[in-house]
Every structure is written in structure tokens, then in C-alpha cells.
KEVOTOR-15572 format. One record per atom (N, C-alpha, C): x, z, y. Coordinates in steps of 0.1 Angstrom, whole numbers, plus 5000, padded with zeros to 4 digits. Atoms other than C-alpha are relative to their C-alpha. Layout:
// KEVOTOR-15572
XZY/...
//
This chain:
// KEVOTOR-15572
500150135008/108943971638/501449935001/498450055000/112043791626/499749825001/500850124996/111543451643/501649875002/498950095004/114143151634/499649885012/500350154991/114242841660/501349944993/499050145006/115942551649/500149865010/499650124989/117542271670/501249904993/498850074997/119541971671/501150045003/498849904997/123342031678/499949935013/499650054988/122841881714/498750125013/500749944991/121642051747/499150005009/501150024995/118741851754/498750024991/500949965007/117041991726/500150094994/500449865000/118342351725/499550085014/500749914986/117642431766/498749954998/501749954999/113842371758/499350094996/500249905008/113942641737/499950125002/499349914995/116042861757/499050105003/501149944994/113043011778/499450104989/501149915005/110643101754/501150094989/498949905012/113643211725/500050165008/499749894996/114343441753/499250085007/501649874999/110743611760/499849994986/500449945012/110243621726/501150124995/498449944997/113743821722/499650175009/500549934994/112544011754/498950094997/501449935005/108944101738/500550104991/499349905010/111244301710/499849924983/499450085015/111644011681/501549965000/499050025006/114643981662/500149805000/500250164999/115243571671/501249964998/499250045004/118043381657/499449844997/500450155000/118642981661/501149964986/499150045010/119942781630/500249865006/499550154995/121842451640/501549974996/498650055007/125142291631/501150075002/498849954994/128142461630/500949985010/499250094993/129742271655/499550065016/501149934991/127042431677/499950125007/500649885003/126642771669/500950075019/499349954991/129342821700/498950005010/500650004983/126942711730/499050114999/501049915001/124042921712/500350104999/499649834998/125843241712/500250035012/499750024988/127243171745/498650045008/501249964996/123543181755/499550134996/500049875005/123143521740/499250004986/501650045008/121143431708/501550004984/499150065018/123043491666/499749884999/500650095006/122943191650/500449964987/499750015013/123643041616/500149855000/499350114996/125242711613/499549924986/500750075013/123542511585/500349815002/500250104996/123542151580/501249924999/498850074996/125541841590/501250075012/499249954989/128841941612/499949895006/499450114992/128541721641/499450085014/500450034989/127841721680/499449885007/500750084996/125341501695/500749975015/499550014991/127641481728/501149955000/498450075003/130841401710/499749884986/500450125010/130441061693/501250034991/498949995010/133741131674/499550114987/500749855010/131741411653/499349964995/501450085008/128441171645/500549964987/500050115016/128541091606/500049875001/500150155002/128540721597/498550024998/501550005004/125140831578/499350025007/500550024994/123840911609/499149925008/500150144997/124340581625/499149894995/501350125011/121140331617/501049885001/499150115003/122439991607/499749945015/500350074989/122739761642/499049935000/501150124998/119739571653/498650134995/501149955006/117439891638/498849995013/501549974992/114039931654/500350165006/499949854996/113440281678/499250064987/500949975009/111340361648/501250044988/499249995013/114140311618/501350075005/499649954993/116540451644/499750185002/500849815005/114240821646/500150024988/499849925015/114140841608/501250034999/498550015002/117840781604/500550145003/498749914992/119340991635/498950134993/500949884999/116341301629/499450044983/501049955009/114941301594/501149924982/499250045014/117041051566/501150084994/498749905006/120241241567/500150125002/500049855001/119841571582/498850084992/500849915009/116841711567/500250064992/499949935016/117341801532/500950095004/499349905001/120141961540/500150085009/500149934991/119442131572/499250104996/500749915008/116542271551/500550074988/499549935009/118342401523/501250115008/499149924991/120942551550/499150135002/501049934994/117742751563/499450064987/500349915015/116642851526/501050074996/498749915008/119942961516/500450145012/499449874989/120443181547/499050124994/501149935000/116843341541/500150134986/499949925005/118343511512/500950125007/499349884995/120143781534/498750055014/500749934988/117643751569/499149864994/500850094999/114243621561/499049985008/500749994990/112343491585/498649995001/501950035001/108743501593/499149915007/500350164995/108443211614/500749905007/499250184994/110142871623/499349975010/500350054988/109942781653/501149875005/499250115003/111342411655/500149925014/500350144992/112042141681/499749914994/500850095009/109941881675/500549854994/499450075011/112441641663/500850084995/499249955007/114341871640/498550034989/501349995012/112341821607/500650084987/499949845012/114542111580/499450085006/500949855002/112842361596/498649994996/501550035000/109442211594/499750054981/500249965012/110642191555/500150124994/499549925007/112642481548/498950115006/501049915002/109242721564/498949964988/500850045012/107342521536/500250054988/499549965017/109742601507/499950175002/500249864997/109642991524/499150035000/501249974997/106142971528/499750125009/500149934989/106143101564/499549865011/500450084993/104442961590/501049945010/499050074998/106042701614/498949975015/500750064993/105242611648/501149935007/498550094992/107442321674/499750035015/500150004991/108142291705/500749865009/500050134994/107841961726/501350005008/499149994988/111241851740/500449875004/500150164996/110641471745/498649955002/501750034997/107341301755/499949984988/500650005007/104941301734/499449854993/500650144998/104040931737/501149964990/499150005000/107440931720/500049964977/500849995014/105341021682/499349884997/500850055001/103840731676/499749954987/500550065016/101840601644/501049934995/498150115006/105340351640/500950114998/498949845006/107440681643/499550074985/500449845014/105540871617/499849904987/499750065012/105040601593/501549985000/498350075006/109140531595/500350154995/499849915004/109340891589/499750054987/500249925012/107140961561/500450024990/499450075006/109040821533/500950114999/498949974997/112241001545/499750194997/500749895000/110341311550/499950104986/500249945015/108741361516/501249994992/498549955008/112141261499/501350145004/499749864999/113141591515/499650095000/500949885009/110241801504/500450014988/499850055008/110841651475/501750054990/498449915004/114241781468/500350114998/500349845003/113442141477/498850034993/501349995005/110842111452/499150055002/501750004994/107742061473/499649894997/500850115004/104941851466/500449885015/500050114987/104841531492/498850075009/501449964993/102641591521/499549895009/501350174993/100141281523/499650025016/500249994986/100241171557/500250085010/499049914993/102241401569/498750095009/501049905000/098841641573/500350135006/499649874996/100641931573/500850015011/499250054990/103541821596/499250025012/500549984982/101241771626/499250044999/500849884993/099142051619/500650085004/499349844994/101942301631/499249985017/500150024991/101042361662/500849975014/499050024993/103042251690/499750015017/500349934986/103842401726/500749915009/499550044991/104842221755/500050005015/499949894985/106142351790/500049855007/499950134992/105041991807/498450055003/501550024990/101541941833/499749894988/500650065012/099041721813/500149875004/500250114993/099141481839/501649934999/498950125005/102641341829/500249984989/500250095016/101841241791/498849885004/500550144996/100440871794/498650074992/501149945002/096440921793/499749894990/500650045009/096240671768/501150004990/499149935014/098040861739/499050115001/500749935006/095541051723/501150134994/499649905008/097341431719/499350064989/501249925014/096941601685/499450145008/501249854998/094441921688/500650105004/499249885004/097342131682/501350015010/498949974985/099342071713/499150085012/500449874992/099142401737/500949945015/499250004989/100342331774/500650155007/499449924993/102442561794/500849975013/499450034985/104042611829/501749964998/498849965003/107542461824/501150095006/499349954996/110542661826/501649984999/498850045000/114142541832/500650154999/498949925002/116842751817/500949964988/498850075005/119842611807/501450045001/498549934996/122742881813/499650134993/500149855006/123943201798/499950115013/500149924989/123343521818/501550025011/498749984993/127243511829/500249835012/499950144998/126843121842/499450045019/500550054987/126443091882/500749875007/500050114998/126942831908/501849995007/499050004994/130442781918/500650035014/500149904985/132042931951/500349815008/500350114989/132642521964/498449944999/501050034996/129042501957/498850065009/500849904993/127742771977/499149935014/500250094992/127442532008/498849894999/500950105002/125242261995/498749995004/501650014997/121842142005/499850095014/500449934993/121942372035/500049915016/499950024987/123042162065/499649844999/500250095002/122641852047/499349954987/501350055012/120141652020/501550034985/498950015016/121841731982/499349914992/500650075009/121541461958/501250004987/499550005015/122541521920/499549914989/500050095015/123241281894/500850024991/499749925013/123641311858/499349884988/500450125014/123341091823/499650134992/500049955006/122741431809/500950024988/498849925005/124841621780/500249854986/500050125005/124141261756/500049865003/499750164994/123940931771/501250025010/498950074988/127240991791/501549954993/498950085004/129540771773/500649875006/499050134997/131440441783/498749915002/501550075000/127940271772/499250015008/501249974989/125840411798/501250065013/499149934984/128740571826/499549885005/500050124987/129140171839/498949934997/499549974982/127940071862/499250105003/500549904995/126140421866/500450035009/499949964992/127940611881/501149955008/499450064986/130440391898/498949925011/500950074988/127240231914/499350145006/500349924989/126140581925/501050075006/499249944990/129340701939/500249885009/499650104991/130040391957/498649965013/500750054990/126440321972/499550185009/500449854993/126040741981/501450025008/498349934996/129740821988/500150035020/499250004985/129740752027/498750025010/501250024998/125840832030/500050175010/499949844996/125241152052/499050104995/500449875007/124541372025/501150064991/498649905011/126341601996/499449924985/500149985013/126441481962/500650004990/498849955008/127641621931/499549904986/500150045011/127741441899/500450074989/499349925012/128241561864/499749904992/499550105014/129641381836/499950034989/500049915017/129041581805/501350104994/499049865006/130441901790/501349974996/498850105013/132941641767/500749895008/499550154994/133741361794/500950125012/499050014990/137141431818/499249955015/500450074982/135641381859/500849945006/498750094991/139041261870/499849884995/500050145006/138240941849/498949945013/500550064989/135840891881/501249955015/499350054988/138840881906/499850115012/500549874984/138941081938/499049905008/501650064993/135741071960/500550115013/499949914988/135641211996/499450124999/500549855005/134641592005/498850015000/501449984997/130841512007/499750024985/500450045012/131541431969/500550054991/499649915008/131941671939/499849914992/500250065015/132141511901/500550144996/499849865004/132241811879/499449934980/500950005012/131541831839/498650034998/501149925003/129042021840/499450115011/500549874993/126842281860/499050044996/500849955008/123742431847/499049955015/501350064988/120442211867/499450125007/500949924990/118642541870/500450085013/499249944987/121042651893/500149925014/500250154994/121042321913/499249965008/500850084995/118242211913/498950065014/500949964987/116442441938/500349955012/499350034990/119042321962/499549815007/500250125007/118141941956/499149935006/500950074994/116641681982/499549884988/501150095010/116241411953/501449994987/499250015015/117941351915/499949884998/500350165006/119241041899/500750024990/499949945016/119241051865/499449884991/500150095011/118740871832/498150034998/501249935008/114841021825/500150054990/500749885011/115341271801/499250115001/501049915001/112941471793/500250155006/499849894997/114641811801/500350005013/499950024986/115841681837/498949945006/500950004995/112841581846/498450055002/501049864992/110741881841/500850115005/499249914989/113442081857/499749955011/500350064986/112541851885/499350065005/501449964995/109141901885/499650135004/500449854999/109342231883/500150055013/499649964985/111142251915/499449895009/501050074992/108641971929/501649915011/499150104994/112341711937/499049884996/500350165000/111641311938/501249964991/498250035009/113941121911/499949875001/499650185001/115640781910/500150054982/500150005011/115240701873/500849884996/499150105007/117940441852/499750054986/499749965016/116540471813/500449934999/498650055011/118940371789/499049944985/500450015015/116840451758/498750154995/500749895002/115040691737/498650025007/500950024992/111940841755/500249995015/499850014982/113040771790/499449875005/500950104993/111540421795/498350065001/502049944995/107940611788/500250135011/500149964987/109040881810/500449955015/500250034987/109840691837/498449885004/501550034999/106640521836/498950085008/500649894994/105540861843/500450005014/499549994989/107440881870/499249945013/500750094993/106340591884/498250015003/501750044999/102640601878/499050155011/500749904993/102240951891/500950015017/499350034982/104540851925/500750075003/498849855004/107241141917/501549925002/498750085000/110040891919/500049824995/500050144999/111640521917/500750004986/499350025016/113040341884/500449865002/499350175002/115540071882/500549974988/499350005019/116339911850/501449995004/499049995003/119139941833/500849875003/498850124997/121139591841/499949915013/499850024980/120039581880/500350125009/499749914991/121739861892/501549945007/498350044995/124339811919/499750105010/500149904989/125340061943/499149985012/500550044987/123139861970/498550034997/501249965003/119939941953/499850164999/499849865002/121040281942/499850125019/500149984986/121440351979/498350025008/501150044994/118140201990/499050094997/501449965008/116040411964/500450145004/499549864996/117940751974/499449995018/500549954989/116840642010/498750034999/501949995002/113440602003/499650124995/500649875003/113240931984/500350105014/499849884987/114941142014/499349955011/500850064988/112940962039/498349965003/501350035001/109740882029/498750114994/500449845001/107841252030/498649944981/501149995008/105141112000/500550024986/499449965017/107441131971/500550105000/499849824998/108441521980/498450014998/502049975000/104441561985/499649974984/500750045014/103541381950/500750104992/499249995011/106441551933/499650174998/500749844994/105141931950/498650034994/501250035004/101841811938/499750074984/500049945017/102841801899/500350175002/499549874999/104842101907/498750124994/501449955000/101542261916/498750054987/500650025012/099642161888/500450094988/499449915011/102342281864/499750195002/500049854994/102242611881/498850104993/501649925007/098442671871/500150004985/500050035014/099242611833/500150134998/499449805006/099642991811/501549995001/498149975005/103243111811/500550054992/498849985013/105643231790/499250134990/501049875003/103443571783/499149934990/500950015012/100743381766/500849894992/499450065011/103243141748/500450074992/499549885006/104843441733/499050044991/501049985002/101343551726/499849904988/500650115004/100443231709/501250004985/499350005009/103743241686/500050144993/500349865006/102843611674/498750004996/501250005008/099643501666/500249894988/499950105014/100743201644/500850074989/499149935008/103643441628/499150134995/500549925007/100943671620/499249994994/501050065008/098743441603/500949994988/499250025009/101543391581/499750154990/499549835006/101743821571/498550004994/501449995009/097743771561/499949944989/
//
């Protein structure tokens, strides 16, 4: 089966993909991702063709973001999601995905669930379409979908499709999600059509390992890794991040390494003693096994890499869905959360002790782990997208 995934140009919403792309791949489908030119590099890198459709930008390099991108200041998180996910890219992300289909056509879309051309351009192909959850789900809400609809149909609408009243068809795809049930808030009614699965962190190409000054870590002493992830690490969100967690960790007796994003310079942190690495980048799943507790922004991708590996996290959201996942965080006892404009290295400190010290947030965090564990794996997700791609060939 010739199976298309479609992503954002950023890498907290192509590594959710990664996994299953690559047991479907494995099973013996022909799998190819379409995403922005700008892109196509990290997704080959990962071993995967791709086809470069769309706006040119990177969601990690703000010098690349369109203006049209950009909602006007003061927008709502609501007029904000149509904008950045559905006003400007769609139409043409979908027409990028139509126009390809005349050389390799595909037989099913397989989308992240904010990337809405592919949702259209399997409509205008009439192939089936299914997503895959890479933000909480709490994240959709009746305010998100009405700011969407509008935006939406004026991009059916283009590739001469009918509108689709109430976006009906939209959230009948069905949609997979490698998260335990017990960290989506129990009062958000999931659609029918969300499938759980055991998550699986993979976030590196087969050539990617862990560095030879990282070999040492976590062995003699607690490792704690922080990270704003491969989008919130700009100017706007670094301070006072991470100078309040190199300054309140730095002299603490453990190891920790920070990463600054793929696109941000580490020297711009300054020199740090030898307990303390800053690095661009390192791939979590490599990491995190090593990993007494994480402190991090709550995104959604670093914190079921967590879970996966049953760590404790300090949580600082910024934005996006990271104030509802750290809610989660909180409510299931997995980790601490300080807002965003009371962090100072003296709190940052306190909450890192309490995770390495206080055995119930390892225990809670081993718990989800647990939970996740029992969910189907990758075998019947694979399963599940070869049954929707062959509802299509009936």
C-alpha cells in the first residue's frame, strides 16, 4: 500500500509519526511524508522520501515564518490555530499533495492531527485519511473547530469540494494516539474514533547515537535534562528559563545537560562547569532512559517520551497545549509545574529536589508508564491503518 503521512515543517509533529511511518515501512508499504520544502532534509535524514509541497518555512526558525502565518496580536488560542494550521497553509498544502498524486498515488493519508491539506487533498483523491494525535486532545475544542470551520471549507472549496457541514467528515477520520487514557482530562468527552496505543519515542535516524562525552551520565550520579523543545526556544521563552535552570542546578550534585534547539548557538548560554553540558540538540530517546527527572516546557512529545520511560518532570508552559498538559501532570502526581513569570533558579532548584528525593513522583510516573505498557502496540496500529487503507480499495 502506498501510504502518504503529512506533517508540519517542525519536529514536534514529525517525531510522532516517526514510529508508526516506520512499522508501516517495516510491514512492506511504500511510505512517503509530504511537508515543506524547507523540511524535506530532517525527513530523509530519518530514512523516509518525501515531497515538499506547500508553504517554504520552518517552524523552529522564526526568520522562515510567513507574515500570513502570523495571527494579528491580541488573537485568541482559537483565531491563532486557524491562522498558524488551517487559513494559510491548507489550500495549498492540499493542492501540493494533489499535484504530486499525479506521478505516485497514494492510497492513504495519514495526517498529524493539526495538518489539515492532507485531510483535504485525500478528499479531492478520494482515498481514505486517517490522523495521528500529536498534542492533547483537550487541545480540539468546540472553540478550535468552530474558528476552523470557515477556514477549512474555504479550502475544500477551492479544490472543488463541497463544504463539509460541521466538519462531519473531518472528525470522522479516525485518529490514533500513542498516549495512556488516563492523561487526557476525564472531562473532555473523546470522539468514538480515537484508538489508543502504547507510546513510542523515536526521534533519530538509524545513524544518530549518544555522544562519546555522554557515555558517563546518570551512572554515578542523578541526570537531569532540560529543553524548550525544537519551537518555543527563542529569546521569548530562553529567559529566564534556562538561565534560572543553569544557575539554580549548576552546583547541585548531579549532571545536567541542556539543549537549546537544532537553530539556537549553546555558547550564547556562556560556560557552565563540567557537571554541565548545553548542546543543540540530542535525540530524547537516547536520553531519556538515562534520566532521574526532566524539566521542560510540556510538550506533548517530551512528555510521553517521559512517560514512557516512567521519569518525574518539572513543567514551565509557555503556551499551546502545554498548560492542559501540565495539568496532567499535576493531577496524575507525575511531576511539578511552575508558571511561566515565577521562575527563578531558587524554585527551579527546589522542584528538581523534590523530584530526585521524594520516591512518589518516580512511583506515580512508573505507574503511567505501566498503564501505557498494557495499551496494543505498534503491530495492531499498523493493523488498524491497513484496515482503513483497505476500506478505501472497496
Amino acid at each position: 500500500m502506498r501510504i502518504l503521512f503529512t506533517t508540519h515543517p517542525a519536529y514536534g509533529h514529525f517525531h510522532p509519526l516517526l514510529a508508526l511511518a516506520s512499522a508501516a515501512r517495516d510491514a512492506g508499504h511504500d511510505v512517503r511524508f509530504a511537508t515543506s520544502p524547507r523540511f524535506m532534509p530532517v525527513v530523509e535524514a530519518a530514512g523516509f522520501p518525501s515531497i515538499g509541497v506547500g508553504l517554504d518555512w520552518l517552524e523552529a526558525d522564526k526568520s522562515t515564518v510567513p507574515d500570513e502565518l502570523k495571527p494579528a496580536p491580541g488573537s485568541t488560542l482559537e483565531q491563532y490555530f486557524a491562522q498558524q494550521f488551517v487559513t494559510a497553509p491548507a489550500e495549498r498544502f492540499a493542492r501540493g499533495v494533489v499535484d504530486h498524486a499525479a506521478t505516485w498515488r497514494p492510497e492513504l493519508v495519514v495526517r498529524e492531527r493539526t495538518e489539515f491539506g492532507g485531510s483535504i487533498a485525500g478528499a479531492a483523491l478520494d482515498i481514505p485519511v486517517a490522523a495521528v494525535q500529536v498534542a492533547s486532545p483537550s487541545l480540539m475544542t468546540p472553540a478550535v473547530l468552530d474558528a476552523i470551520e470557515g477556514p477549512y471549507n474555504r479550502a475544500r472549496t477551492g479544490l472543488g469540494l463541497a463544504p463539509d457541514e460541521d466538519l462531519d467528515e473531518l472528525q470522522s477520520h479516525v485518529v490514533l494516539s500513542f498516549a495512556p487514557h488516563s492523561l487526557h482530562d476525564p472531562l473532555i468527552d473523546l470522539p468514538p474514533s480515537f484508538v489508543s496505543f502504547q507510546p513510542v519515542a523515536l526521534d533519530r535516524s538509524a545513524s544518530d547515537t549518544l555522544p562519546a562525552w555522554a557515555d558517563p551520565l546518570g551512572r554515578t550520579r542523578p541526570l537531569v535534562y532540560a529543553t524548550l523543545g525544537t519551537v518555543f526556544n527563542n529569546p521569548d521563552y530562553e529567559l529566564p528559563f534556562f538561565p534560572s535552570v543553569l544557575a539554580g542546578l549548576r552546583d547541585e550534585p548531579l549532571d545536567l545537560v541542556v539543549t537549546v534547539g537544532p537553530n539556537v548557538d549553546p555558547t550564547r548560554l556562556g560556560p557552565q562547569p563540567a557537571n554541565v553540558s548545553v548542546v543543540s540538540y540530542i535525540p530524547q530517546s537516547l536520553l531519556f532512559p538515562r534520566c532521574a527527572a526532566i524539566v521542560c516546557h510540556g510538550g506533548f512529545g517530551t512528555m510521553l517520551a517521559a512517560i514512557e520511560r516512567g521519569v518525574p518532570l518539572l513543567v514551565v508552559p509557555f503556551g499551546a497545549d502545554q498548560p492542559i498538559n501540565a495539568r496532567s501532570i499535576e493531577r496524575l502526581g507525575i511531576g511539578l509545574v511552575i508558571d511561566e513569570d515565577e521562575v527563578t533558579p531558587e524554585r527551579i532548584r527546589d522542584a528538581v529536589s523534590r523530584l530526585l528525593n521524594e520516591p512518589a513522583w518516580r512511583r506515580n510516573a512508573e505507574a503511567i508508564r505501566d498503564e501505557a505498557a498494557m495499551l496494543p502496540g505498534m503491530d495492531q496500529a499498523v493493523d488498524l491503518i491497513e484496515q482503513i487503507g483497505r476500506r478505501g480499495r472497496g
